[in-house]
N, C-alpha and C positions, 0 to 999 in steps of 0.2 A: 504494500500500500504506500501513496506516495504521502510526503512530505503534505502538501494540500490535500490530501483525501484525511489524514490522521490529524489536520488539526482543527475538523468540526469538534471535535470531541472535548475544547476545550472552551466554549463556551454552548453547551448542549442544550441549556435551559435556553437562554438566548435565540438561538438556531429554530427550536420549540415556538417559541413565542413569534417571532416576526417574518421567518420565513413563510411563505404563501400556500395555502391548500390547492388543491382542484378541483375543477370543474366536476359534480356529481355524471353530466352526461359524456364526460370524456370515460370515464370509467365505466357509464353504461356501455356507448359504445367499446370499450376494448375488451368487456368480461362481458354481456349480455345481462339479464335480468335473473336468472335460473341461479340459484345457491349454487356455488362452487368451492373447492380446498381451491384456497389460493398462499402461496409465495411471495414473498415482500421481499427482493434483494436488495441487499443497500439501503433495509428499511431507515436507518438515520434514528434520529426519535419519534416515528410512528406516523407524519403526517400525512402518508400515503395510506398506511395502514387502518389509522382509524375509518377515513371514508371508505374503505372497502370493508370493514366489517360494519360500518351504519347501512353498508346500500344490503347487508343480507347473509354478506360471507362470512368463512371459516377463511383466517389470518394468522399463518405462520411467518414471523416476523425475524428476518434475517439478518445479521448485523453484527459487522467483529470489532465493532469499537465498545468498547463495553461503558466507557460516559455516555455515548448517546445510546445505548442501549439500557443502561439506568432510568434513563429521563423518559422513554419509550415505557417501560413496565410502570414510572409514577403515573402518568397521562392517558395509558390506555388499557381499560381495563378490557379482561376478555380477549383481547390477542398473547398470543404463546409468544416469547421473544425467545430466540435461539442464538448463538455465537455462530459463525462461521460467514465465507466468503462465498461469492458467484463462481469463484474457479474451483472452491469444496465444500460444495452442495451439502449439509448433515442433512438430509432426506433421505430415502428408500426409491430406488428405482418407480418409476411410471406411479410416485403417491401423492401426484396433485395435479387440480385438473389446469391450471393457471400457476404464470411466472410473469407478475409486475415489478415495474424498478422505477421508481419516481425520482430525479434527478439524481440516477447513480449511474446508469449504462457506462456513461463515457470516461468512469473509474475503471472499469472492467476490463480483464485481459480478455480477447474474446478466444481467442487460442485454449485459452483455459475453461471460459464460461460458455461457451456452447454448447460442449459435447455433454456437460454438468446439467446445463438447463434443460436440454434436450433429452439427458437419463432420467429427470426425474419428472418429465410430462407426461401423463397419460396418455394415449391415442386420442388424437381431436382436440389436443389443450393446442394453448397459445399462449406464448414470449410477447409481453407488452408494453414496451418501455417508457417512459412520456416524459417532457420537459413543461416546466413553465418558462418561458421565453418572454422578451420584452417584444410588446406589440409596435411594431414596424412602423406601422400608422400613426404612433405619438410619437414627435419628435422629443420629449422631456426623458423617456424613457429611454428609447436610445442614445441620448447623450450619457447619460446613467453607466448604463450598459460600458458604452468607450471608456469612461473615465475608471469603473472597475477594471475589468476584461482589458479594455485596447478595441473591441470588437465584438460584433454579437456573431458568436460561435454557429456556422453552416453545419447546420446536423444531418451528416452522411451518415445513411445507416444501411449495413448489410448484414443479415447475418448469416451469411454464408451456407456451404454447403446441405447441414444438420436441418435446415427452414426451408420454408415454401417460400412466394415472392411476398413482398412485405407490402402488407397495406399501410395507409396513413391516416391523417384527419388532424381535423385545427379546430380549436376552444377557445374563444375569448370571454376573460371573467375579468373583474377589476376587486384590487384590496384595498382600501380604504387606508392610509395611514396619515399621520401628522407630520409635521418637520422633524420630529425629535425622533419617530417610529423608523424615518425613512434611513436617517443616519444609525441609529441601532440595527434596521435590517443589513447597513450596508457592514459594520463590523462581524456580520455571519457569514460575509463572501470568502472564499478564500486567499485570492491575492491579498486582501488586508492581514489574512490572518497569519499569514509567512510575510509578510511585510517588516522592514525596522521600522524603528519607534517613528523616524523621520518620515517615513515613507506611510506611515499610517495618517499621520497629521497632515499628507499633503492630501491622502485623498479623502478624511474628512472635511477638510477647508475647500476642496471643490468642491464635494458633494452641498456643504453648505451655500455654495456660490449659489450654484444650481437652484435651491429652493429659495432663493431670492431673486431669480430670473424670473421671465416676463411670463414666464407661464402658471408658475406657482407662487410667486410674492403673494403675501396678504391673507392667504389663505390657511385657515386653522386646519382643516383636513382636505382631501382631495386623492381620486382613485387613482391608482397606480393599476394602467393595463396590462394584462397579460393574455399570451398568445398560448395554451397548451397545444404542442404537439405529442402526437400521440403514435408510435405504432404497431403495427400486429400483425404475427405471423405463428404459423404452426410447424411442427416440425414433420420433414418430407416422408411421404411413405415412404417405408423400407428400412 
């Protein structure tokens, strides 16, 4: 795991609190309506997990960070948290009908998490990974974006051989935050969080810039959009 993948874990409640949920119909769409075993890789602290065990499911919650997986067992009750990574699966061959991963895929070795995701899917299940992305369409957002990232990340997704061809689909929802929420969510990114001390307070001080620009000055709350991409594939006969 890298250096930014291991250091959500050090503000877990944090990450809990301000990072964004999804869309209920992005998960209709990727699971259907029919009670399923589902898979949470990369569950984080749960906030993938919880909506998919509100929408009906059974929620095996996956996770080798053991702070954010602390914070996952205070927050959600009713889901099973488990240790272990997307490249070793602690499941049983073909024992769940569904494998979600809410902003974790692009942690994953896929060399390793394929063959993994794919032993332990049922016949008929589906690999459904999703991102919340900043919506294209507000320029506030992706200024956001650049000033974390550099860039808003092109999500190329294959997952090779072990899958069928992958479907997609797009979600737009908005989170509501404040000036104070916005700059608290942005200390859960991780270029801040492997940042030095200096390079923290620069991108705090733009981020601040930011919500005194022309789009959000004055304003006590205001949505923050997001784009859920979503996609979906089964793994290939044979």
């Amino acid at each position: 795991m890298s250096d930014q993948a291991r250091s959500f874990g050090t503000v877990a409640d944090r990450y809990d609190r301000y990072r964004p949920t999804y869309p209920a119909a992005a998960v209709v769409w990727a699971l259907g309506e029919r009670p399923l075993r589902v898979a949470d890789l990369g569950a984080g602290t749960g906030i993938l997990s919880r909506l998919v065990h509100r929408l009906g499911h059974e929620v095996l919650a996956i996770e080798p960070d053991a702070r954010m997986r602390s914070r996952l067992v205070a927050v959600s009750p009713g889901i099973t948290a488990i240790a272990g990574t997307a490249e070793a699966i602690p499941l049983r061959d073909r024992s769940v009908d569904a494998v979600v991963a809410g902003q974790a895929y692009h942690w994953f070795d896929p060399a390793g998490a394929h063959p993994e995701i794919a032993r332990v899917l049922r016949p008929g299940g589906v690999f459904t990974p999703m991102w919340n992305d900043a919506d294209p369409a507000v320029p506030w957002t992706v200024r956001l974006v650049e000033l974390i990232d550099g860039a808003q990340r092109v999500r190329s997704v294959d997952f090779g051989p072990l899958f069928g061809p992958v479907e997609r689909a797009e979600f737009r929802h908005d989170m509501w935050l404040t000036p104070d929420e916005l700059i608290a969510m942005t200390t859960t990114r991780s270029p801040y969080l492997v940042a030095s001390p200096q390079g923290r307070r620069d991108l705090l001080d733009a981020v601040r810039r930011l919500t005194a620009g022309p789009e959000l000055a004055g304003r006590d709350r205001f949505p923050m959009p997001h784009l859920t991409r979503v996609h979906r594939a089964s793994p290939s006969a044979g």
